[in-house]
Residue frames relative to the residue before (quaternion, step in Angstrom):
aa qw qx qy qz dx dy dz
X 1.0000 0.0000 0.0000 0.0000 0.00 0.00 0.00
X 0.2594 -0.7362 0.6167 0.1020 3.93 -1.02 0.92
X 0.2475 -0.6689 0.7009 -0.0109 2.91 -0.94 1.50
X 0.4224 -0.8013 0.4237 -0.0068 2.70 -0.83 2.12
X 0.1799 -0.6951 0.5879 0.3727 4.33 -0.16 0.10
X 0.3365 -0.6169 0.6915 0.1675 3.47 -1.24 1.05
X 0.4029 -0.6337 0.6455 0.1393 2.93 -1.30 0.95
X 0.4296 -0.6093 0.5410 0.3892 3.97 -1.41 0.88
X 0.3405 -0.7658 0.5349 0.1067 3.51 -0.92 0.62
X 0.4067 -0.5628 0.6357 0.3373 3.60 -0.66 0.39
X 0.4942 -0.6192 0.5757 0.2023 2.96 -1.64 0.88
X 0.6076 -0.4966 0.4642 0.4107 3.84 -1.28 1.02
X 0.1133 -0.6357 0.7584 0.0888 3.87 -1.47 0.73
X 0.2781 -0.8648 0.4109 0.0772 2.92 -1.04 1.23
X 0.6169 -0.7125 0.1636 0.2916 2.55 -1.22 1.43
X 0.7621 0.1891 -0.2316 0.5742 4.20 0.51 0.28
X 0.0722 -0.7372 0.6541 0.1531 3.63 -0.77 0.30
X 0.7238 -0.5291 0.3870 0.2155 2.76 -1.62 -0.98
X 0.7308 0.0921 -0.3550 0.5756 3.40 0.77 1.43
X 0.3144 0.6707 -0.6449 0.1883 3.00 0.94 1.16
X 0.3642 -0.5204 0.6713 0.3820 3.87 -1.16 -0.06
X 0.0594 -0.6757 0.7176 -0.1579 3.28 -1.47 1.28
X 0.1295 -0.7498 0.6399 0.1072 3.83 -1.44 0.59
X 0.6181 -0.5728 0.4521 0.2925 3.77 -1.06 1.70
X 0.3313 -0.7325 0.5620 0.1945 3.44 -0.87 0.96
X 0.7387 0.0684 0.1431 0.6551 3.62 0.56 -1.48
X 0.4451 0.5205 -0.6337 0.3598 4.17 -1.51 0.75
X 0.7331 -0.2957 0.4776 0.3834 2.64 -2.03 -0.76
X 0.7538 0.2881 -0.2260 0.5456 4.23 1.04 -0.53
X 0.0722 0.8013 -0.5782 0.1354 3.63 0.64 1.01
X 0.8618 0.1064 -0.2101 0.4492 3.20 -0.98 0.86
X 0.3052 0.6543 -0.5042 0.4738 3.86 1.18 0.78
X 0.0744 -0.7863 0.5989 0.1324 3.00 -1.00 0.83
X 0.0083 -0.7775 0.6284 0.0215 4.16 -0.65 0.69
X 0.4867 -0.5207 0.6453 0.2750 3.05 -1.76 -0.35
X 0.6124 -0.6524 0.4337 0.1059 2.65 -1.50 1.02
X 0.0167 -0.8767 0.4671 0.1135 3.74 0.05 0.95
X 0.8248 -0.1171 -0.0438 0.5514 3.58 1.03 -0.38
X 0.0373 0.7934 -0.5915 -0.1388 3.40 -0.97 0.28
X 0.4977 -0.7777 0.3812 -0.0461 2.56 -2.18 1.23
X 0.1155 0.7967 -0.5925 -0.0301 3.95 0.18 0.40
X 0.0962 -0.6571 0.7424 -0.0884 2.79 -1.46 1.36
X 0.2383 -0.6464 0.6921 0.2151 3.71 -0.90 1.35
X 0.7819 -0.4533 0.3158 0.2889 2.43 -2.71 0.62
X 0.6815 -0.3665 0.6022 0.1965 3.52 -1.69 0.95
X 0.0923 -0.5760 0.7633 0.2777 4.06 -1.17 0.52
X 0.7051 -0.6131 0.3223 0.1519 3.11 -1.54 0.89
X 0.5881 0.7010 -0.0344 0.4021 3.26 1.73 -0.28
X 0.7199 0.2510 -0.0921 0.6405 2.98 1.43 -1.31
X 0.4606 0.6647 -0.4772 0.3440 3.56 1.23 -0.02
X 0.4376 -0.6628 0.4698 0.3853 3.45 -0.82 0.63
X 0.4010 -0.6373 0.5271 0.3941 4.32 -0.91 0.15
X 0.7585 0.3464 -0.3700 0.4096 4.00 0.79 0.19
X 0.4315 0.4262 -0.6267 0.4892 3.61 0.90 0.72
X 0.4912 -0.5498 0.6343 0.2324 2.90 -2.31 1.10
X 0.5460 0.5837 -0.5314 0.2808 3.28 -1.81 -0.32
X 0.7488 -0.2768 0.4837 0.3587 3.29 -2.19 -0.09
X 0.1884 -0.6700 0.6261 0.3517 3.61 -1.09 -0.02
X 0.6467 0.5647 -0.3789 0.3454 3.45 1.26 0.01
X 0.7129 -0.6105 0.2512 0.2367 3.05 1.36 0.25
X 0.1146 -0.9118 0.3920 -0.0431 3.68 0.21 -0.83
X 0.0255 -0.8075 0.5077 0.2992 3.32 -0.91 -0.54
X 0.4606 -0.7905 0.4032 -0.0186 3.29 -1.06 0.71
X 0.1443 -0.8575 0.4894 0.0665 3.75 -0.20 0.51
X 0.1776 -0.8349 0.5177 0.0580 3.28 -1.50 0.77
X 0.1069 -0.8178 0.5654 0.0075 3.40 0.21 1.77
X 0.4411 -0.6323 0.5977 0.2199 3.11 -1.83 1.45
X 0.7178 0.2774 -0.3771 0.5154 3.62 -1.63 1.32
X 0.8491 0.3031 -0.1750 0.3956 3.82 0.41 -0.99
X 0.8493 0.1906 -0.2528 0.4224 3.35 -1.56 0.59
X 0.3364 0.8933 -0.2274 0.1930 3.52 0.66 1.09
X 0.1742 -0.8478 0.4930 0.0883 3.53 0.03 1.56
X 0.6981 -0.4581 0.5199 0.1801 3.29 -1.88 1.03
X 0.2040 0.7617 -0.6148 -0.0117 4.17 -0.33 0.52
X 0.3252 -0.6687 0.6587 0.1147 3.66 -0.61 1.22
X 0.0337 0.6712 -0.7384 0.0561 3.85 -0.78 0.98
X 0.3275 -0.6557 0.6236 0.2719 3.74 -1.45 0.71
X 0.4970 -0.4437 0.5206 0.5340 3.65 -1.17 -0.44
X 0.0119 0.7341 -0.6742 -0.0805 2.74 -1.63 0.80
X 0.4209 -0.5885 0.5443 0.4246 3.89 -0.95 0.40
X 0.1437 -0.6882 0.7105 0.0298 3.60 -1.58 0.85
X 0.1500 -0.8104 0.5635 0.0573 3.46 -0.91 1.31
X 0.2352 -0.7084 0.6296 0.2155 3.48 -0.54 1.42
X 0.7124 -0.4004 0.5320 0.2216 3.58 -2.07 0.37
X 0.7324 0.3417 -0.1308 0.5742 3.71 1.09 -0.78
X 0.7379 0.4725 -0.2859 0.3880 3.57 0.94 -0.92
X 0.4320 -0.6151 0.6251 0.2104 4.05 -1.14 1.08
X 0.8437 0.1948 -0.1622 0.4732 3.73 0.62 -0.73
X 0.3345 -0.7387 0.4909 0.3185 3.83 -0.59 0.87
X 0.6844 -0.4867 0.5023 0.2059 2.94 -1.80 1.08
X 0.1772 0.7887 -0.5497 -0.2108 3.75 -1.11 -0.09
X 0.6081 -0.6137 0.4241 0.2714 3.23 -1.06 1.81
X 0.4263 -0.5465 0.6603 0.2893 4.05 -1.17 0.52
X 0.3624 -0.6168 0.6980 0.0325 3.28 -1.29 1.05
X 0.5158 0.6211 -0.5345 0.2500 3.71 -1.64 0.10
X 0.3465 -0.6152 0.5985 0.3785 3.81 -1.03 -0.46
X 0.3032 -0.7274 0.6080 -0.0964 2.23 -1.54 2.17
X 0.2494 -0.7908 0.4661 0.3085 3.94 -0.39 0.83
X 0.0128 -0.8073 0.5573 0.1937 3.61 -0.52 0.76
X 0.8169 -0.4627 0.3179 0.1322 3.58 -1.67 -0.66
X 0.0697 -0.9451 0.3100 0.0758 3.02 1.49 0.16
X 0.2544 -0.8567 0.3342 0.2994 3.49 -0.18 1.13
X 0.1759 -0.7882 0.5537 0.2030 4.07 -0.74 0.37
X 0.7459 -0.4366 0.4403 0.2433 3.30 -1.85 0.55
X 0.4986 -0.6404 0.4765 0.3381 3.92 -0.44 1.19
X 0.5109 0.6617 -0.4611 0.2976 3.65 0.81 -1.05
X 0.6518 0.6388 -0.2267 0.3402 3.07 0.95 -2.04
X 0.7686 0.2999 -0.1570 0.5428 3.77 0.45 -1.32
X 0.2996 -0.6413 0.6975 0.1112 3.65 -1.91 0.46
X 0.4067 -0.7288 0.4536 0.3127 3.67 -0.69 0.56
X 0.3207 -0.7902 0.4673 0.2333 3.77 -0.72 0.36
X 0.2576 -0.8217 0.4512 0.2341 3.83 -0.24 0.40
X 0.5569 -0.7365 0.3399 0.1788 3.24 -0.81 1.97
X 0.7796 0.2730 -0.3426 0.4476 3.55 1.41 0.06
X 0.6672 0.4575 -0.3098 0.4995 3.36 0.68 -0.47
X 0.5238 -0.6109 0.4969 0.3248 4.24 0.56 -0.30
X 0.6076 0.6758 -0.2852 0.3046 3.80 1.17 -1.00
X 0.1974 -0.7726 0.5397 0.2698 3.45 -0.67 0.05
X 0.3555 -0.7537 0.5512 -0.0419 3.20 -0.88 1.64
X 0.4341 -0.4676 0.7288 0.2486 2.76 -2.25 0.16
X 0.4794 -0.6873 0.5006 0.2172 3.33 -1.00 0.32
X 0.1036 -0.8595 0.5005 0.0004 3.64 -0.76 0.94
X 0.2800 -0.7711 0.5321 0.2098 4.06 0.05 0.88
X 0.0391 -0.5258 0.8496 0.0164 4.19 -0.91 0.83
X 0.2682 -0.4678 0.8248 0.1702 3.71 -2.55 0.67
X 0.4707 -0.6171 0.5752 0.2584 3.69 -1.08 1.38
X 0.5607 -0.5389 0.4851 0.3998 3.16 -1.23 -0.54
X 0.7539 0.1858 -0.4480 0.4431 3.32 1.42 0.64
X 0.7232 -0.5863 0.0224 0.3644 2.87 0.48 1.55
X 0.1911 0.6428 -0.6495 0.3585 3.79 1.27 1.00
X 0.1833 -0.6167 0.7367 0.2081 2.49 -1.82 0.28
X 0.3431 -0.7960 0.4955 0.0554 3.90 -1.28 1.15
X 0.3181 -0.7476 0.5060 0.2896 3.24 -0.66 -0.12
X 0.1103 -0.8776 0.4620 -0.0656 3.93 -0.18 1.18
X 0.5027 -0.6979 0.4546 0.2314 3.41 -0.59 1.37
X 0.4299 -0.7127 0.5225 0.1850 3.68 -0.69 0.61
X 0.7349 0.3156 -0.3342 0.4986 3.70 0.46 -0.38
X 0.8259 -0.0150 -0.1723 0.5367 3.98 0.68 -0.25
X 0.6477 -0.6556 0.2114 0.3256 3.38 0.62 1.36
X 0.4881 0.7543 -0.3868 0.2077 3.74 1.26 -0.46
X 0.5686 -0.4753 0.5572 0.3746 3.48 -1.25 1.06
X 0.4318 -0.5919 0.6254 0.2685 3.95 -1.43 1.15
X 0.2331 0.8052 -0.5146 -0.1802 3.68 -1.11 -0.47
X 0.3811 -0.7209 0.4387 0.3776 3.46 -0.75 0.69
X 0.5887 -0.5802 0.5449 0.1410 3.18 -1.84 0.56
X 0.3075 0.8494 -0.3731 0.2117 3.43 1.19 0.63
């Protein structure tokens, strides 16, 4: 039996981040294009303790939260908030606040910061051994605007 040497591997770059600009593939905001304000990864659920009325994958997934797009209506009342330091409670503003609503990566495509195009995503290993993320139609290294 040969006892292969493993090579050290770069670690996986993922495959959207945060401030990348991305455009909605398939919903109600198709073809919008936003930034990326946060993203989520949630690992798989054991099949057991999951509850049998939540929607979704049980495998989980990850999930993104573009600023301006996919947005739900939340009606909050006033409410008094009591700070640890404060003699007189605070009182929270009431009204409907529009918030962000997070969507499925599937849903969005990344956009490439030089050409304008929306891309698949393509991995190059520098020559010190980063790995990058590289636009597929004009070959440019992605980068965030951070």
């Amino acid at each position: 039996m040969a006892v292969r040497s493993a090579q050290p591997r770069s670690p996986k770059v993922p495959e959207i981040r945060k401030g990348d600009t991305v455009v909605v593939l398939a919903g109600k905001d198709a073809g919008k294009r936003g930034t990326v304000e946060r993203v989520i990864r949630r690992t798989a659920a054991p099949s057991a303790a999951r509850s049998v009325f939540r929607r979704g994958s049980a495998a989980g997934g990850s999930f993104v939260v573009v600023e301006g797009l996919n947005i739900a209506k939340r009606h909050t009342k006033p409410r008094q908030t009591a700070g640890t330091s404060d003699r007189i409670p605070k009182m929270q503003q009431g009204g409907i606040m529009d918030i962000a609503q997070p969507m499925p990566v599937s849903r969005v495509m990344l956009v490439c910061t030089s050409c304008g195009k929306p891309t698949r995503i393509a991995h190059a290993t520098l020559d010190t051994g980063r790995r990058v993320r590289v636009c597929r139609h004009c070959g440019q290294q992605l980068e965030v605007k951070a």
